[in-house]
N, C-alpha and C positions, 0 to 999 in steps of 0.2 A: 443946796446939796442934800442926798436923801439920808435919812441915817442909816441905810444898808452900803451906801460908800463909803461914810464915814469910816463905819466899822473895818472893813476891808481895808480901807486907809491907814487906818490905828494898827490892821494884825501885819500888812507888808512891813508899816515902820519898823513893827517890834521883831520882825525877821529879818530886817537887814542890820536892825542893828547888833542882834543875835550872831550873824552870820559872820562881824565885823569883828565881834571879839573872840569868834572863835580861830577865825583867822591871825588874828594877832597873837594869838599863844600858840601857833601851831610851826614856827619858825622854818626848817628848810621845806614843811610840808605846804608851807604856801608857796613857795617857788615851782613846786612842782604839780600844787592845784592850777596854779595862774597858767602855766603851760600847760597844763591839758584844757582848759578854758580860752585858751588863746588858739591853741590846735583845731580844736573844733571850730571857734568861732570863724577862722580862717576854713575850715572844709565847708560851713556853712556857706558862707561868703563865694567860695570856690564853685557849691553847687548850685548857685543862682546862677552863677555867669554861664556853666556847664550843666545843665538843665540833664541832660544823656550820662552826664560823665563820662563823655567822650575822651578828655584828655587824662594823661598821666605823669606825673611826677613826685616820687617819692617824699616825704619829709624828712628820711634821713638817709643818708648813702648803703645800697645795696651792691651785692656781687649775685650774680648767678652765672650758673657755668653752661655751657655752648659749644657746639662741636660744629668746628668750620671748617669747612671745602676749600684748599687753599688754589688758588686758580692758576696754572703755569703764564698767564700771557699781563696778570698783576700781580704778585706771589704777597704774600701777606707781610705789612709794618707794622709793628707795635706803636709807631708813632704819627700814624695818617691820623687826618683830621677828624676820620670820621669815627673814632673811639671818642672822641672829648665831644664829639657834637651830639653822640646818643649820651656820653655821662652829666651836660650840661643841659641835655633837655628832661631827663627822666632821674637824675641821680641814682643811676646802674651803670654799674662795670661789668662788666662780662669778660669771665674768667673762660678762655676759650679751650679747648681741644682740638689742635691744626693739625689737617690730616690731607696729604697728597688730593686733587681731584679724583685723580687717576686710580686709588686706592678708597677711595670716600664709603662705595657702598659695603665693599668688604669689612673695611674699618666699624663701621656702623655697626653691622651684625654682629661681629665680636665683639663689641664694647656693650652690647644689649642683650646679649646671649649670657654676659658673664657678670651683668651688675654692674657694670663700672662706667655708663654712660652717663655723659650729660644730663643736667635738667630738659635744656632745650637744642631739639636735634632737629636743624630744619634742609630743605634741601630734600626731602622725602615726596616724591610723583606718588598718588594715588595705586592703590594696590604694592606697593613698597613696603608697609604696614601691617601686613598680614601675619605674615611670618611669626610674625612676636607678638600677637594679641592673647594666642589662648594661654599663652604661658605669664601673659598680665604683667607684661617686663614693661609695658608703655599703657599711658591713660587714656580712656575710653573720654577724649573731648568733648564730646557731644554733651557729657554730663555738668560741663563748665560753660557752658556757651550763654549764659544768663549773665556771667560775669566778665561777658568779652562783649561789650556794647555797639566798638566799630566794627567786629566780626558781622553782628548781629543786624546791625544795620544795612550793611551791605550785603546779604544777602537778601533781606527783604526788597530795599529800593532796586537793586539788578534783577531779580526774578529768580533766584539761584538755589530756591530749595529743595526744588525737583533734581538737579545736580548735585546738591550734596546729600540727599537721600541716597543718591547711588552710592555710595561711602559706606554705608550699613554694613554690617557684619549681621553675623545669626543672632546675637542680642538684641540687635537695634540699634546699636551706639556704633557714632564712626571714631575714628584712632587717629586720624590727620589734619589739620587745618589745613587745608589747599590756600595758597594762593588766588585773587578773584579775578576776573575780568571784568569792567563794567559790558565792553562790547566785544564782539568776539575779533579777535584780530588772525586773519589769515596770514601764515607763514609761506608756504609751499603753493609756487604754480609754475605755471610754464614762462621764459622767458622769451623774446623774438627778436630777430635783430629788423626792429622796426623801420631802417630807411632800406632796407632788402624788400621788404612787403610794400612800402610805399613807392619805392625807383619802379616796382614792377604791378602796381595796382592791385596788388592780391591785398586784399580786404583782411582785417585781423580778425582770427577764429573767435567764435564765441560757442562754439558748440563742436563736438567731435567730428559731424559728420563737416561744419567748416572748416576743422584743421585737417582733413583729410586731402579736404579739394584741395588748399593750403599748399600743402607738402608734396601732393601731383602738381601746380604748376612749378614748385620750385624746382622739381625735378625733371621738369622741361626746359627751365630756362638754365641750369646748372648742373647737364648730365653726371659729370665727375663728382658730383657731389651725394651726400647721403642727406637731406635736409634736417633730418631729426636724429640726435645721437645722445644719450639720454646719462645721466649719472647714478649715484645714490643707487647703484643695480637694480634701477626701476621701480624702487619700492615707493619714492617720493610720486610718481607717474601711477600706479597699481594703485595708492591711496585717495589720489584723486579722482577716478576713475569712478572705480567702485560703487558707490552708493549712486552715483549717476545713471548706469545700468542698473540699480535696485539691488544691490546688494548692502544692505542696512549698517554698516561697519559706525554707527554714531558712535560720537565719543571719542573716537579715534582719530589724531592727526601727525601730519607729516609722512614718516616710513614706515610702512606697511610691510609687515611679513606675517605671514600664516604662523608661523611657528611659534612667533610672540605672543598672539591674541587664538582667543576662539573661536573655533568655526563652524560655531552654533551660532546663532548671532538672534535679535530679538524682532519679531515680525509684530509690527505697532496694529497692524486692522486683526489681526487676532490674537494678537496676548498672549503670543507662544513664543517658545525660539524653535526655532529651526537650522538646521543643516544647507547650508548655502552651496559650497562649491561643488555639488552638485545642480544646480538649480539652470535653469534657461536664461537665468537672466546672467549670471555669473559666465556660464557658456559664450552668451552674445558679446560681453566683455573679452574675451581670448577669441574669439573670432576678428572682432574687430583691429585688435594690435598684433596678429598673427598674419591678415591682409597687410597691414601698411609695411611688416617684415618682408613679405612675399613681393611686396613692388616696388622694394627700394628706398622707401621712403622714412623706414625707422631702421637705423642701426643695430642689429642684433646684439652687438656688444655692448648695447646698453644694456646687460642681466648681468655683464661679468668684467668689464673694463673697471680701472680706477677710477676716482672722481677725476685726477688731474689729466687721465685722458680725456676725460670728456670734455672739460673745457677745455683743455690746448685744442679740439677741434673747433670748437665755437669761436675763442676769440681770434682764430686763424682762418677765420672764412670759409672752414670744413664743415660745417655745421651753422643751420641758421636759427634750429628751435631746441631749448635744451630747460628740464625742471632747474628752480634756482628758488630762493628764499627773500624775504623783505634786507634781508642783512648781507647773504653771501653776493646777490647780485651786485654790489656795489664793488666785492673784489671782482668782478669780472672786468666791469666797466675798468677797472684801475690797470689791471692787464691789460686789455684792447688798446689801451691809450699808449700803449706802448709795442705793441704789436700791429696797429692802424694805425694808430695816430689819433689824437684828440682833435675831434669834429669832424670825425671821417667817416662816424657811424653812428646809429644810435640803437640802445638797447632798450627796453621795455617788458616790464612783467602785466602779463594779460590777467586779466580774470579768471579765476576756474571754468572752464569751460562744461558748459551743458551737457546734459546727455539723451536716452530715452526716459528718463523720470522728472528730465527738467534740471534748474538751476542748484542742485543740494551739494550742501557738505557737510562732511561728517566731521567733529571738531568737538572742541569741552572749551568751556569758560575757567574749567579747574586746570592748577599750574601745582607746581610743588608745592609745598608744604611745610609744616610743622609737627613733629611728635614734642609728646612731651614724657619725658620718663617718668614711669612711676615713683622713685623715690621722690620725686618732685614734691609729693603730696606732703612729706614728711617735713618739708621747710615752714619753720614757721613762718616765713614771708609767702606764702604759696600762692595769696589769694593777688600781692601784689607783683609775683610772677605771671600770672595768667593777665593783669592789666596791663604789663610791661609788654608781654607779647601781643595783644589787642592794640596796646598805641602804635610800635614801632611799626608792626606789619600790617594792619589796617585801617588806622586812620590816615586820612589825607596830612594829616601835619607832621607824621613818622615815617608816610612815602613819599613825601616829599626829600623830607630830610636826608634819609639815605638814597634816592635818586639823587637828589641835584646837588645835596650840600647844605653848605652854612650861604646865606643870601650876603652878600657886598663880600664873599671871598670865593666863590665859584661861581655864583651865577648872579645877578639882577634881573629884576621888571621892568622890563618897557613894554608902557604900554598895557599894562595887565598879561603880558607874557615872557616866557624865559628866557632869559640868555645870557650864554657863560659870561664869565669875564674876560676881560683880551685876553689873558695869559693862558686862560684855560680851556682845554679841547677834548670832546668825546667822539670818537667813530667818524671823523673828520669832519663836524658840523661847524667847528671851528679851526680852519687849516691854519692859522697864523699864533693861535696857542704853543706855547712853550713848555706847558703843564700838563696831566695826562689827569682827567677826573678819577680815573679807579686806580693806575699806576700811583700816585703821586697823593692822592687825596685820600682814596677806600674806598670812594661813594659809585655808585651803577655797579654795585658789585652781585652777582647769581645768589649771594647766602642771603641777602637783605630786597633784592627788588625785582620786577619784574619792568623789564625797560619798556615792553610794549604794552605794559597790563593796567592793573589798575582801575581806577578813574579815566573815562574816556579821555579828558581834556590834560591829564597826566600822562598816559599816554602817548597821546598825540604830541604834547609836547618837544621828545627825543627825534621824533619822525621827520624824513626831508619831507618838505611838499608832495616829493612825486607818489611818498611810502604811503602819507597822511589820506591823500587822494585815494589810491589805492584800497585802502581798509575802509574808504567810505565806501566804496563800489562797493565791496567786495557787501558790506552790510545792510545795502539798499537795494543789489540784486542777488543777491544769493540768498537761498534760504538754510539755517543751519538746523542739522535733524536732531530733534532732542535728544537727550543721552538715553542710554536702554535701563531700567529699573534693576536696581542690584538682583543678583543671586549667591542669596549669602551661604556660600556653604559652610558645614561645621569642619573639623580639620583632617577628619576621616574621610568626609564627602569630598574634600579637595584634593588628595591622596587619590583619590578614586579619580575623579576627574582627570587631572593631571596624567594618570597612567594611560588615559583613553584617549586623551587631548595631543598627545607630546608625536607619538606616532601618525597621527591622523593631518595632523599640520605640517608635520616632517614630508611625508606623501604628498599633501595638495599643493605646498609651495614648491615643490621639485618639480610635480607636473603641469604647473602654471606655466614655468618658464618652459617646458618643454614645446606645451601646443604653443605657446608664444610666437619661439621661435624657429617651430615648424622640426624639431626632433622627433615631436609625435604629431601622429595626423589627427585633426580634431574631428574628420569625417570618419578614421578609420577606427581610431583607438578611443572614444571617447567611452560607448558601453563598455570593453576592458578595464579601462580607468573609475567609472562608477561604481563595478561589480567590486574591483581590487579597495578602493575605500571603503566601501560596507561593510567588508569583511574585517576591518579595523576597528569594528567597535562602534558605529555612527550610532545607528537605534541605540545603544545602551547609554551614550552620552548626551544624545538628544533626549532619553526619558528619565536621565539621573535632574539632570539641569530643567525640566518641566516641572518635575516632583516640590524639587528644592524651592522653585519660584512661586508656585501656588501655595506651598505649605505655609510659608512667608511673608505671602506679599501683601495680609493685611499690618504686619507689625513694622514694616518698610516702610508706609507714609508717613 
């Protein structure tokens, strides 16, 4: 052995044994060295196994407080299972604020307008957020996002930065944690009563101008009838549309109304926005559904009927093509079976149909969200509030959790895949369940999960075969338009907007439905209709919103 070991040898000795006496004179203060040496050594130990620090759980029991969406068709128990399964996997309670669905957004703003909301306020859609930034009542997340690893991760392995860049504000910082998609799941298409098409050889549309032909022969072979009669007053049918004819509406899905959104919209081959429904391509759009009105073939009352008219014509044989969703068409199916009869028909959701720009849809991978209040910052557990919220809502082991549950008491693996327990039933995937997963458990509940979101194979999970099938098409033939680059305005410039935007949408959605449904001529009134929108303001709002996005757009990526 070298004498430079030795040495070294000799000076550890005389430091442990140094260390040994000082310990021994230092009485409850070694109890509570030992535990901070055992803490560590255990985080140590913790970060080997978790290399990311993906996972989370506290070392000693927390509260943070939460304002939850109480849901009329589960309403909220202080004793479902799924409070002890988040405080037994994280050691947090969550001290809630229960607020009406129905009242949830109102509630929000008054409780963040006057200081007195929650740490954590989720249940927040993308541009929800705005309202309350410049007054700094909610935290600028983007600045925390180092400390949210599953966040962090899943945006990178999805693709999803370019998406949550659209989140920006005129700082640079977005205000919401959205909700992710791994893959985009389509909601909204058309339904067909598929042994109607097939008894009669009409071939299932895949493109407008086949649902056209479609709908002429159905109206040959079933004069009395109206073949298409539409719900959702057309705006589920308008949004699909749309971007097919070239009108760029990215980002945007399900119900479409002018009034909601802007009708500026962003033109990706020049890097500008532009004013649409003026445009030829938007035009050809309202010619087209203004023909299948004129021959019979679409229901004009599809802009102004109830929903429940429109299906009582569907599953009554009035009607054989009607827009429906991955979730409502299954009530339809449930009606028909009662109004036909079970095996007497079959129903089917097609794919979004093609248009003159091909296969697209406009859509977002971002779902609701997360604020997080400012006084948040002020807790001294702050940093393991931000992990809390990273485990539960973005790691696969805390969307699990609050999807499915606790494992051997809601759901098992066979298999390598889910399923409930006999007792227990969600969305009828289990009809001989006795138990209701969200009624009865908490778990598939809107404030914690995204039922179709996710992780693809999480996802997929909840999904019949026919839905699962479906979202694959939908992502091996369709192509989804990426979302448009923010325009962050500041709260003057949105003021401003706003007052230009609000009339101009009010106009174009009124006279959508008009050429539609042939109140106005689209041959006669159309220059009227152009002249009368410009005079609302278009130029000023199509050069306020260019202004904003160039000035911008390099602190946006």
């Amino acid at each position: 052995m070298s004498k430079n070991v030795k040495r070294l040898l000799s000076f550890l000795l005389v430091v442990v044994l140094a260390v040994g006496v000082l310990l021994a004179g230092c009485g409850n203060k070694n109890s509570s060295s030992s535990s901070s040496n055992t803490s560590k050594q255990e985080q140590t130990a913790t970060n080997s196994k978790d290399p990311q620090n993906l996972h989370f759980k506290s070392d000693k029991p927390l509260e943070f407080t939460m304002l939850y969406s109480d849901h009329p068709n589960y309403p909220y128990k202080s004793d479902w299972l799924l409070w002890k399964a988040i405080k037994d996997a994280t050691n947090v309670t969550l001290k809630l604020t229960i607020v009406p669905m129905s009242d949830y957004s109102q509630k929000r703003s008054l409780l963040i307008s006057s200081g007195q909301a929650p740490e954590i306020i989720p249940k927040t859609y993308p541009g929800q957020e705005i309202p309350f930034v410049s007054s700094g009542a909610i935290l600028p997340v983007s600045d925390y996002i180092d400390q949210m690893p599953n966040f962090s991760r899943e945006i990178k392995e999805w693709g999803l930065q370019n998406d949550i860049n659209s989140l920006k504000q005129a700082d640079g910082k977005f205000y919401v944690l959205p909700l992710l998609h791994q893959t985009y799941t389509m909601q909204y298409s058309l339904a067909i009563r598929q042994d109607i098409f097939e008894k009669n050889n009409i071939p299932i549309p895949n493109t407008w101008d086949e649902l056209e032909s479609a709908l002429k022969k159905l109206k040959e072979l079933y004069p009395n009838s109206i073949p298409m009669s539409d719900r959702w007053q057309g705006k589920a049918l308008i949004g699909e549309a749309l971007p097919t004819f070239g009108v760029p509406i990215a980002g945007s899905d399900g119900l479409f109304d002018w009034t909601q959104t802007s009708t500026v919209l962003y033109n990706s081959s020049k890097d500008d926005w532009e004013f649409y429904p003026t445009s030829q391509e938007y035009k050809d759009m309202l010619t087209y559904f203004n023909r299948l009105v004129k021959e019979g073939l679409l229901d004009p009352a599809s802009f102004t009927q109830t929903d429940d008219q429109a299906v009582q014509k569907f599953v009554t044989g009035k009607s054989f093509v009607i827009m429906t969703n991955t979730q409502e068409i299954q009530n339809m199916i449930n009606r028909m079976n009662e109004t036909l009869g079970q095996g007497n028909f079959k129903v089917t959701q097609i794919l979004p149909l093609a248009g003159p720009k091909g296969g697209v849809i406009a859509g977002s991978r971002l779902e609701n969200g997360i604020m997080i209040s400012a006084k948040a910052k002020d807790d001294p557990n702050f940093p393991q509030l931000l992990k809390f919220v990273d485990w539960l809502w973005y790691s696969e082991a805390g969307e699990t959790l609050t999807k499915w549950g606790v494992e051997g008491v809601t759901y098992q693996k066979v298999n390598g895949k889910f399923q409930f327990m006999p007792d227990v039933d969600y969305m009828n995937l289990n009809p001989s369940g006795t138990k209701n997963l969200q009624k009865d458990y908490g778990f598939a509940g809107g404030v914690f999960t995204l039922i179709y979101g996710g992780p693809k194979d999480l996802a997929e999970s909840m999904m019949t075969p026919e839905v699962a099938n479906f979202e694959n098409q939908v992502n091996t033939q369709r192509k989804l338009l990426p979302v448009a680059p923010p325009v962050p305005f500041t709260e003057s410039q949105r003021e401003q907007a706003n007052m230009l935007s609000q009339p101009i949408g009010d106009y174009v959605e009124q006279m959508m439905l008009k050429f539609i449904t042939g109140v106005a001529s689209i041959d006669k009134d159309w220059n009227s209709y152009v002249q009368q929108v410009n005079s609302k303001g278009v130029d000023q709002l199509v050069k306020l919103t260019n202004d904003v996005y160039q000035s911008s757009k390099a602190k946006m990526k």
